[in-house]
C-alpha positions in Angstrom: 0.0 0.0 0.0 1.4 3.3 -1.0 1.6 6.4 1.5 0.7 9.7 0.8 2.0 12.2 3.1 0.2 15.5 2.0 -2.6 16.4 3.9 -2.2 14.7 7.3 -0.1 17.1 9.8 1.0 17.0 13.6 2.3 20.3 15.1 3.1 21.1 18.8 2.1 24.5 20.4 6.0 23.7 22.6 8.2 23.6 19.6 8.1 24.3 15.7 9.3 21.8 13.4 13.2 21.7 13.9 13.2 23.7 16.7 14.5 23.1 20.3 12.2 20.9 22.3 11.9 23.0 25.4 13.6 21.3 28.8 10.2 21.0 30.4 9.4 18.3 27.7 13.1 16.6 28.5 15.0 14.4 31.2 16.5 17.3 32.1 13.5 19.3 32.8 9.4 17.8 34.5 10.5 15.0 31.5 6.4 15.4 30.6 5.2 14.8 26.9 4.6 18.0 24.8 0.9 19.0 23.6 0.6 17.8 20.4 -2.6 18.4 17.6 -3.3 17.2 14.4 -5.8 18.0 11.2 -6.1 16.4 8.1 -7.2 12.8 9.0 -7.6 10.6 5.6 -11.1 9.1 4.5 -11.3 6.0 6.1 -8.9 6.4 9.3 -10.6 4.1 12.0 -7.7 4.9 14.1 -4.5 6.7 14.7 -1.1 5.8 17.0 1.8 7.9 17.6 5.6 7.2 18.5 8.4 9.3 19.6 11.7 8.1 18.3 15.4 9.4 18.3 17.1 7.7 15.4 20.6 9.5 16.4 20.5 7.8 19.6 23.8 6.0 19.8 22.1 2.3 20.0 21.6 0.0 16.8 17.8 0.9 16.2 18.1 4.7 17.9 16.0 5.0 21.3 12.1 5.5 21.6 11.2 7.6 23.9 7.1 6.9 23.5 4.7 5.1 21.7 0.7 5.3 22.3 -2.0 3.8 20.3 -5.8 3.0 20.2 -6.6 6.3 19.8 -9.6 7.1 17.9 -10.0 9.4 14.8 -12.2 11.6 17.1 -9.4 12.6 19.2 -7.1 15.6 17.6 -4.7 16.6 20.2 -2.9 15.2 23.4 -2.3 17.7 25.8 0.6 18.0 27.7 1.7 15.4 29.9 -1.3 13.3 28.1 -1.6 9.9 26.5 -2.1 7.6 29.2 -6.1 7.2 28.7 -4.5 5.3 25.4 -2.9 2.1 25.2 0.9 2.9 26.1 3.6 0.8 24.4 7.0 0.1 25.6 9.5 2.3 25.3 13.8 1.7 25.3 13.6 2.5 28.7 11.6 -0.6 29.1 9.0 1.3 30.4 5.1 2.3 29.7 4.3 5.9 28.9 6.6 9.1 28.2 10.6 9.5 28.7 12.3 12.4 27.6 15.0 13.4 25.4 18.3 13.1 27.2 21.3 12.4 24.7 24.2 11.9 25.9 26.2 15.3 26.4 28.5 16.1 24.4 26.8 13.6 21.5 25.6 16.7 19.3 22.0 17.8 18.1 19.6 14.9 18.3 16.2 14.8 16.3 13.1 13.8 18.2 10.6 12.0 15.6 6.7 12.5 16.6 5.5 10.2 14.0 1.8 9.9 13.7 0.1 7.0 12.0 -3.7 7.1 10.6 -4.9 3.4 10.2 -7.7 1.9 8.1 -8.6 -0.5 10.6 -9.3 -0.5 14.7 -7.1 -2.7 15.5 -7.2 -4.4 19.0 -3.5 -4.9 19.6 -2.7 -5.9 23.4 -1.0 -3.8 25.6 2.6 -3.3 26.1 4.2 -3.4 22.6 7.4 -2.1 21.5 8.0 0.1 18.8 9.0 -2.8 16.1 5.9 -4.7 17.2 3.7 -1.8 16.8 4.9 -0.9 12.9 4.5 -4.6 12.3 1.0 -5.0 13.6 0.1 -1.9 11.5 2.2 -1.8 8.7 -0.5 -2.8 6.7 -3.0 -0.5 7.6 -0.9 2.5 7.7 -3.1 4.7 4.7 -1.5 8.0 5.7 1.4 9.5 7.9 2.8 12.3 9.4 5.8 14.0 11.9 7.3 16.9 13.5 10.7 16.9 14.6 11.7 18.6 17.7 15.7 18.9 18.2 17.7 18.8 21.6 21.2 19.0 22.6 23.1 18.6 26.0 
């Protein structure tokens, strides 16, 4: 199935796209999620899930700081802090729900990934599922796709 990334989009009132993800929204800072919103949901989306990932992490598949799904098309935004009345997935922390960005200092600029996923299908996936679990149970329902990068730097 193809993607089309046009019309779906996910911005956050914290940061704009490659901008510095304020410390509040770090390790360093509360280490709470940023509020996030989204427009442009595809015909058909029965369902939408969202993971945070730093690919420059210095780890063989980068590190994933969050991943949420289950959420219905009716929902447009996550406050800050929100995303637990969702399903939480595991992140490389080995833990459910939100962890920060905190790169190693002195590593350079890393780029935090908000990817959000519109999916043709409600899917009833059980709880607890890392981030290569989750793009495997929905790689093929994945109709549209979207992300804002946040940047951060110790």
């Amino acid at each position: 199935m193809a993607l089309n990334i046009k019309d779906l989009r996910i911005v956050s009132s914290a940061f704009t796209p490659l901008e510095r993800i304020p410390k509040r929204y770090t390790s360093d800072g509360e280490n709470i999620s940023p509020p996030l919103e989204w427009s442009g949901l595809p015909s058909g989306t029965q369902q939408l899930a969202l993971i945070c990932h730093d690919p420059d992490a210095p780890l063989p598949q980068g590190f994933t700081h969050w991943i949420i799904y289950g959420i219905p098309p009716t929902v447009s935004q996550l406050a800050e802090a929100g995303g637990s009345k969702f399903t939480e997935g595991i992140n490389s922390s080995d833990k459910p729900g939100y962890t920060g960005p905190a790169p190693p200092p002195g590593h350079g600029i890393h780029h935090y990934y908000f990817w959000l996923y519109a999916l043709d299908k409600e899917l009833d996936l059980k709880p607890s599922l890392n981030r290569e679990q989750l793009l495997n149970a929905i790689a093929d329902h994945i109709i549209e796709q979207a992300r804002v990068v946040g940047i951060y730097e110790r």
